[in-house]
C-alpha positions as CSV (number, residue, x, y, z in Angstrom):
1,X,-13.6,0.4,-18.6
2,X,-15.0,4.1,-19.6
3,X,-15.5,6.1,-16.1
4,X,-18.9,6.6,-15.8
5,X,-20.0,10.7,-14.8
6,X,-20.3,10.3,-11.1
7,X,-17.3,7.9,-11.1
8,X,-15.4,11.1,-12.6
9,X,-16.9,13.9,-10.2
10,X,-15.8,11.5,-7.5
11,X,-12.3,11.0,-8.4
12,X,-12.2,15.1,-9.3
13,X,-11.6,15.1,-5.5
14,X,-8.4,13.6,-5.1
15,X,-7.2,16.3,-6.8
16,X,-6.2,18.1,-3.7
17,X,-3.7,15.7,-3.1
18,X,-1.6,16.8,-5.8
19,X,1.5,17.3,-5.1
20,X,1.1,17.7,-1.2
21,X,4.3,16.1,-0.2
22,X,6.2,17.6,-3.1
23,X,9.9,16.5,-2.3
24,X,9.2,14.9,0.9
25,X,10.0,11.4,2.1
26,X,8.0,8.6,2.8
27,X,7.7,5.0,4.2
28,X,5.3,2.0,3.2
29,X,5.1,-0.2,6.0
30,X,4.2,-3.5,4.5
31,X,2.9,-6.8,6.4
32,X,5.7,-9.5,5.8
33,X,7.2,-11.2,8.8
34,X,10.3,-9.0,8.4
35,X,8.8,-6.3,9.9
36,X,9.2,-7.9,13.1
37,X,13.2,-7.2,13.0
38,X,12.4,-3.4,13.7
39,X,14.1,-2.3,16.9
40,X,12.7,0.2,19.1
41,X,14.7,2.7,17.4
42,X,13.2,2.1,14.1
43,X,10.0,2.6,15.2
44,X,10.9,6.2,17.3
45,X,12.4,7.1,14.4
46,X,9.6,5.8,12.4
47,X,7.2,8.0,14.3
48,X,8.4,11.5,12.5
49,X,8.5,10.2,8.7
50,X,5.6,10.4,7.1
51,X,4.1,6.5,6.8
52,X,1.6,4.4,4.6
53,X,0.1,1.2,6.2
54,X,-1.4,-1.2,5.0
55,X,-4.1,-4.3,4.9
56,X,-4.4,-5.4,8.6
57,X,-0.7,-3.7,9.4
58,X,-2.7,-2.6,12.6
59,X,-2.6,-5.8,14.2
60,X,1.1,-5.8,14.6
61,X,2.7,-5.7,17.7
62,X,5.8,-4.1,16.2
63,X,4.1,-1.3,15.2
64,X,1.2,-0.5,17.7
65,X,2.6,2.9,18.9
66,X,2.8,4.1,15.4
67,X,0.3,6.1,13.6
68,X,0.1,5.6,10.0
69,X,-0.1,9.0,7.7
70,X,-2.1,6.9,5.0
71,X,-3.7,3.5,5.0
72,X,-4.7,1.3,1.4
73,X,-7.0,-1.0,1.5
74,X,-7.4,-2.1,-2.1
75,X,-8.6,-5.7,-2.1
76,X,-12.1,-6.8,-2.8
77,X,-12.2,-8.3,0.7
78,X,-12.4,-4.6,2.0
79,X,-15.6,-3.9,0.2
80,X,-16.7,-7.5,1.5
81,X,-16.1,-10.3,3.9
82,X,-13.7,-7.5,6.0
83,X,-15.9,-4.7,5.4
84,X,-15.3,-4.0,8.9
85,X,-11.3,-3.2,8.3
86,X,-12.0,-0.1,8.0
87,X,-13.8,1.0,11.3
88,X,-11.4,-1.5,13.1
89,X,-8.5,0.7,11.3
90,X,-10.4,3.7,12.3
91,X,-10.8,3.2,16.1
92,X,-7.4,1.4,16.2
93,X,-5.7,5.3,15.3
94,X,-8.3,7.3,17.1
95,X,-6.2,9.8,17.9
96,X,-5.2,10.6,14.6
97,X,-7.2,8.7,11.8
98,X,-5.3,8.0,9.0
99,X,-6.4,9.0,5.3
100,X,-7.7,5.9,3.5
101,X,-6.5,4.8,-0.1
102,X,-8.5,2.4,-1.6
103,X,-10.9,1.6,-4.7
104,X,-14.2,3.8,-5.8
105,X,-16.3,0.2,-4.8
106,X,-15.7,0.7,-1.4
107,X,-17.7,3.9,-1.5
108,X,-21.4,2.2,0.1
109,X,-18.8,0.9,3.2
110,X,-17.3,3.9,3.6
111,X,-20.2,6.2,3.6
112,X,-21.8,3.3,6.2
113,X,-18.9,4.8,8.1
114,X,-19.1,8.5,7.0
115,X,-15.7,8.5,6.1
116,X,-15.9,8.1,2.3
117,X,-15.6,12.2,1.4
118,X,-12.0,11.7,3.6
119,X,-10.5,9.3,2.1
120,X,-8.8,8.9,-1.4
121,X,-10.6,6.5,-4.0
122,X,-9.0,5.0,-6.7
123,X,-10.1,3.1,-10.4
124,X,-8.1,1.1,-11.5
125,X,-9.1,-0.3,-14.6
126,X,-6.2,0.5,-17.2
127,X,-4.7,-3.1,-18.9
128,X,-2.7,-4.0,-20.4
129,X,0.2,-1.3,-19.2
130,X,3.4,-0.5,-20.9
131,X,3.7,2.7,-18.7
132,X,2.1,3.0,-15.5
133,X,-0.6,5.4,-15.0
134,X,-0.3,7.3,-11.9
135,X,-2.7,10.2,-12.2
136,X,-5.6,9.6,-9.5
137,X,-8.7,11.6,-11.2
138,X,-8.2,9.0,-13.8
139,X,-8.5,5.6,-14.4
140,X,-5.0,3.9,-12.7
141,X,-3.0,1.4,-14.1
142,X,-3.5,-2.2,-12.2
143,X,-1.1,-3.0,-10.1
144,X,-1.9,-6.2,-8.7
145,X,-1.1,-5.1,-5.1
146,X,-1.3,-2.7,-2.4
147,X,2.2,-2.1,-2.1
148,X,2.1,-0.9,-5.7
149,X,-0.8,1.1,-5.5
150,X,0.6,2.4,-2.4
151,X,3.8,3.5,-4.7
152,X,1.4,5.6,-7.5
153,X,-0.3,7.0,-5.1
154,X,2.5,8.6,-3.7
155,X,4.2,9.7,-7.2
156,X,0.8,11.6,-7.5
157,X,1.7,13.7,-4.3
158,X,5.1,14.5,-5.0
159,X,7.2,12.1,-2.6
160,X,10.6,12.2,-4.2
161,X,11.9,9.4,-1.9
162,X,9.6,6.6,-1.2
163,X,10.8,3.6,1.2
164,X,9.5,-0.1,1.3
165,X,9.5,-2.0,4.3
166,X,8.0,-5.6,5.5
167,X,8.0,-6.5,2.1
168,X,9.3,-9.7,2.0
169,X,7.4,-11.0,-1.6
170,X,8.5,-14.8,-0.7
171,X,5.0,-15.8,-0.1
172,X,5.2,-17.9,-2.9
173,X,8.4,-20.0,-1.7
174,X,7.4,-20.2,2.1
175,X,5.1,-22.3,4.5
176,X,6.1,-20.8,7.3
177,X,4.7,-17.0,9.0
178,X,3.2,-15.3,6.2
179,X,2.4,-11.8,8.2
180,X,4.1,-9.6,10.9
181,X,1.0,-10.3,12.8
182,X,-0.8,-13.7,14.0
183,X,-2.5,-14.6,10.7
184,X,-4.1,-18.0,12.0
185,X,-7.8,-16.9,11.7
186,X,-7.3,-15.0,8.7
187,X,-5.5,-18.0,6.9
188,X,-8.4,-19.8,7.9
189,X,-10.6,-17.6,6.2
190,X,-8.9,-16.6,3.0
191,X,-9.3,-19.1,0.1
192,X,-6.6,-21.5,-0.7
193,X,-4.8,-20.8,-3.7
194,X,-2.0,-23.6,-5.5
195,X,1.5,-22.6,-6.1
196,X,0.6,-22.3,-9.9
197,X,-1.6,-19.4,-9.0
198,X,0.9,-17.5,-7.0
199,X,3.9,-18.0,-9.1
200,X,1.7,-16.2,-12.0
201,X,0.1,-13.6,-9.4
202,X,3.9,-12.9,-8.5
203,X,5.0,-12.9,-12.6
204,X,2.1,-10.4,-13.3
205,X,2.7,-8.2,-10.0
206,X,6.9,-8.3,-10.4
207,X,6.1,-6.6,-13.9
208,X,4.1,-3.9,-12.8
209,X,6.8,-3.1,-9.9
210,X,9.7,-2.9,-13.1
211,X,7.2,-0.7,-14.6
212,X,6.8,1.8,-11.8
213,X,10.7,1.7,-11.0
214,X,11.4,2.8,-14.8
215,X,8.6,5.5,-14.4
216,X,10.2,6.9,-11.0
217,X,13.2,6.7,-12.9
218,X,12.2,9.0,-15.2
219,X,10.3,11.1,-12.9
220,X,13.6,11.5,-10.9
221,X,12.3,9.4,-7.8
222,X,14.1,7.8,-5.8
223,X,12.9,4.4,-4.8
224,X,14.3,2.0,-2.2
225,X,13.2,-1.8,-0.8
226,X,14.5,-1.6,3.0
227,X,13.4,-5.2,3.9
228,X,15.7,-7.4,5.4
229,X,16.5,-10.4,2.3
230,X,13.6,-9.3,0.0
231,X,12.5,-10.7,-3.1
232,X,11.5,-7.9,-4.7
233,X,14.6,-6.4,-7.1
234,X,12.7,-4.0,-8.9
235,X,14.2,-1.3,-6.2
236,X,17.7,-0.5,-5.1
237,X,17.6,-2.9,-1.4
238,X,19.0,-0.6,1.5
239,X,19.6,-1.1,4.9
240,X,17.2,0.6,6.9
241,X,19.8,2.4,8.9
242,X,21.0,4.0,6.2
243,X,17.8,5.9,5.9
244,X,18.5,7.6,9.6
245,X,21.7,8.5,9.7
C-alpha cells in the first residue's frame, strides 16, 4: 500500500485544491430515485450552490439543466467496462466541464481523453480506519462509495457545510427503481450480487459514513442528509427547503 514516486508527484497536484471553498457550501447530488421529488425550484435554486455529481447523475432528467461543479467517478467500472463515462460526462456539460474526482488508475483513460492533468486523483489504499484520512496528496482512507469519497474530498477544500441528496441507501431492502435515471441496460450489465453481499457492503460502508460524521464533528463541519426517508443516519436528515430559505 506504499505510494510508489510518480504516484506521489501525481497526487502533489491536488494540492491546489486546498482549502478552495474554505467556508463555503456545497451539495452532493446522489443517484437514488429520490432525486426525482426535486421541484423546479430546487433545481433553480440548485443552479447557484456549488454541486458534486456523481456516477451516471447525467442521465437524469431531473437534473439535465444543471451543471455539476465536481463529478466522482471512483468505481473500477470507470477505468473499465464504462471507460467511456467520462467523455459522455464531458460532452454532456460542454459548456462548463466539470472537475473530475476519481482514483490514480484511471489516469491511462483520462489522458486517452487529455483530461487527466484537470481532474483530481485519489489513492485510496488506507485500511483498516479508525479515523478517516482526508488529506488528498496522500493515501485516503477507503470509503466504500462515491458518496463518501465525495464527502473527504470536500473536507480537504474547506466546505464547512456539505449537503447530501438522492441518497436513499435502501438498495439493499428494495426491488423496485434503483436510480433517478432509467437503469434497465445498466442493470443488465452490472453483475448480480445476493442480499448477503449487500447487507455487508452496506455494514462496511455505514461505518465509514459514522467515521467521517465524528471527523466533521471535530473539524466543526456541518453535515446534513437532505433526502426524502433516507437510510443513512450517520447525518442530521433536513428538509431540503430548509437549506433555501
Amino acid at each position: 500500500f506504499n505510494l510508489k514516486k510518480n504516484d506521489k508527484k501525481i497526487l502533489l497536484k491536488n494540492k491546489k485544491f486546498l482549502g478552495k471553498h474554505i467556508n463555503q457550501r456545497c451539495f452532493i447530488l446522489g443517484t437514488g430515485p429520490s432525486l426525482n421529488n426535486l421541484s423546479c425550484s430546487h433545481v433553480s435554486k440548485l443552479k447557484s450552490e456549488i454541486t458534486f455529481g456523481v456516477n451516471f447523475l447525467y442521465k437524469a432528467v431531473v437534473v439535465k439543466d444543471l451543471l455539476p461543479t465536481y463529478y466522482s467517478l471512483c468505481d473500477n467500472i470507470f477505468w473499465g467496462s464504462s471507460r467511456h463515462t467520462f467523455r459522455e460526462v464531458h460532452d454532456r456539460y460542454s459548456l462548463r466541464p466539470p472537475v473530475f474526482i476519481t482514483d490514480i488508475r484511471a489516469r491511462d483513460v483520462l489522458s486517452s481523453y487529455g483530461i487527466f492533468d484537470e481532474c483530481i486523483t485519489l489513492y485510496t489504499r488506507h485500511y483498516p480506519v479508525n479515523r478517516m484520512r482526508y488529506d488528498l496528496t496522500k493515501n485516503l482512507s477507503i470509503s466504500m462509495n462515491v458518496i463518501g469519497m465525495s464527502i473527504q474530498v470536500a473536507m480537504y477544500m474547506g466546505f464547512r457545510e456539505i449537503v447530501l441528496l438522492g441518497c436513499d441507501y435502501n438498495s439493499f431492502c428494495s426491488a423496485s427503481l434503483l436510480h433517478c435515471y432509467d437503469d434497465n441496460s445498466e442493470c443488465c450489465e452490472l453483475p448480480k450480487y445476493n442480499l448477503a453481499f449487500y447487507l455487508k457492503y452496506y455494514y462496511l460502508t455505514t461505518s465509514f459514513h459514522y467515521l467521517i460524521a465524528k471527523l466533521a464533528k471535530d473539524m466543526d463541519i456541518k453535515i446534513y442528509n437532505a433526502t426524502e426517508n433516507s437510510l443513512l443516519d450517520s447525518y442530521p436528515i433536513i428538509p431540503i427547503d430548509d437549506f433555501f430559505i
